[in-house]
N, C-alpha and C positions, 0 to 999 in steps of 0.2 A: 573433447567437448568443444565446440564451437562458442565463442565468448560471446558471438555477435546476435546466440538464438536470443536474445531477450531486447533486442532492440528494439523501443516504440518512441514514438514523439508525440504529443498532445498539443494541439495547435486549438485552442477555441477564443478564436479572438485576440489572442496574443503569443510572440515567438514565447518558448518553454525546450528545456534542455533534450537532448536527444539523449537517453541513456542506453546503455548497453551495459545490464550483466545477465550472468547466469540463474536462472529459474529452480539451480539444483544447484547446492556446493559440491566441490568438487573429492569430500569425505561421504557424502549422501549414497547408498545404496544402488544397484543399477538400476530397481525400478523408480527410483525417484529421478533418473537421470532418460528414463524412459517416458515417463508422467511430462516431464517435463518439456522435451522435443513435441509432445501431442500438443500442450498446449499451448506452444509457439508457434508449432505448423497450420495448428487449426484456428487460429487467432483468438482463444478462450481465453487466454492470457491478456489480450488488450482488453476485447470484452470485459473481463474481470477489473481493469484498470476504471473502464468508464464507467460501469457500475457502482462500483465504490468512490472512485470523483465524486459521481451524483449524489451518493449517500450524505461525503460531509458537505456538499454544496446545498442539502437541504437542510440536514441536524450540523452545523456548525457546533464546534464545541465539546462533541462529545470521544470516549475512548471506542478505542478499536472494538472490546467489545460489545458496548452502547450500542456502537453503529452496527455491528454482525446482529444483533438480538432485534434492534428495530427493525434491520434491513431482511431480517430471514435467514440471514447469511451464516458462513461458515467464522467462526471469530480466528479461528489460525490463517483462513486466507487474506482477511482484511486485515493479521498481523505480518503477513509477508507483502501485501501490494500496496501497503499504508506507505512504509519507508521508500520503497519505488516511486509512488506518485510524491514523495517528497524531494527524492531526489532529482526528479522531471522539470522541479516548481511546481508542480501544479497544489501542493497540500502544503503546510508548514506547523510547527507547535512551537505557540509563546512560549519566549525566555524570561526569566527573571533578574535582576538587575544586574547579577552575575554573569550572565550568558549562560546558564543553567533553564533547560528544560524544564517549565513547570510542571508538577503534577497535581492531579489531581484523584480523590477518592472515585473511584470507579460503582457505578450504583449496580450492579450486574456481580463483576469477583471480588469488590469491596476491599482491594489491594489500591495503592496507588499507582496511577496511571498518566501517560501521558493523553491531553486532550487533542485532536485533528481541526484544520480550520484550513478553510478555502485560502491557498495565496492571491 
């Protein structure tokens, strides 16, 4: 598996990390490793990134599933491209005084969740 299939960069208005990882772990199934090449090669995978940017760039604040259930979306895929676009810069979640991720109760699976918020 090529490391580099996942490479995107998000430029809107300000320089943002260039990431590279894998779409699929490297314990994941062949088709998951198959799924995954598609939507690298077909660019569904960036799509997916700017889709969901937009999500929290308009609901600020809320969790991954929030934003899947507002947006229509799938909430597994908005939990694998969440931590991506954080990784990127472009997303981040408040710490609390610890450096500890805040959470928050989730009004959707009513677990505690972390919240998304535009960097």
């Amino acid at each position: 598996m090529d490391l580099n299939q996942g490479a995107f960069d998000f430029a809107e208005g300000r320089s943002l990390r260039r990431i590279e990882t894998p779409a699929a772990r490297r314990t994941d199934p062949e088709s998951s490793h198959l799924a995954a090449d598609h939507i690298t090669k077909t660019n569904a995978r960036s799509d997916r990134h700017h889709a969901i940017l937009r999500a929290v760039q308009e609901n600020p604040g809320l969790t991954s599933r929030e934003l899947a259930k507002l947006s229509g979306g799938d909430r597994h895929e908005f939990a694998k491209r969440l931590p991506e676009l954080r990784t990127a810069g472009a997303v981040l979640n408040p710490k609390d005084e610890n450096g500890k991720r805040k959470l928050t109760k989730c009004s959707v699976g009513g677990m505690l969740a972390m919240t998304w918020w535009p960097a």
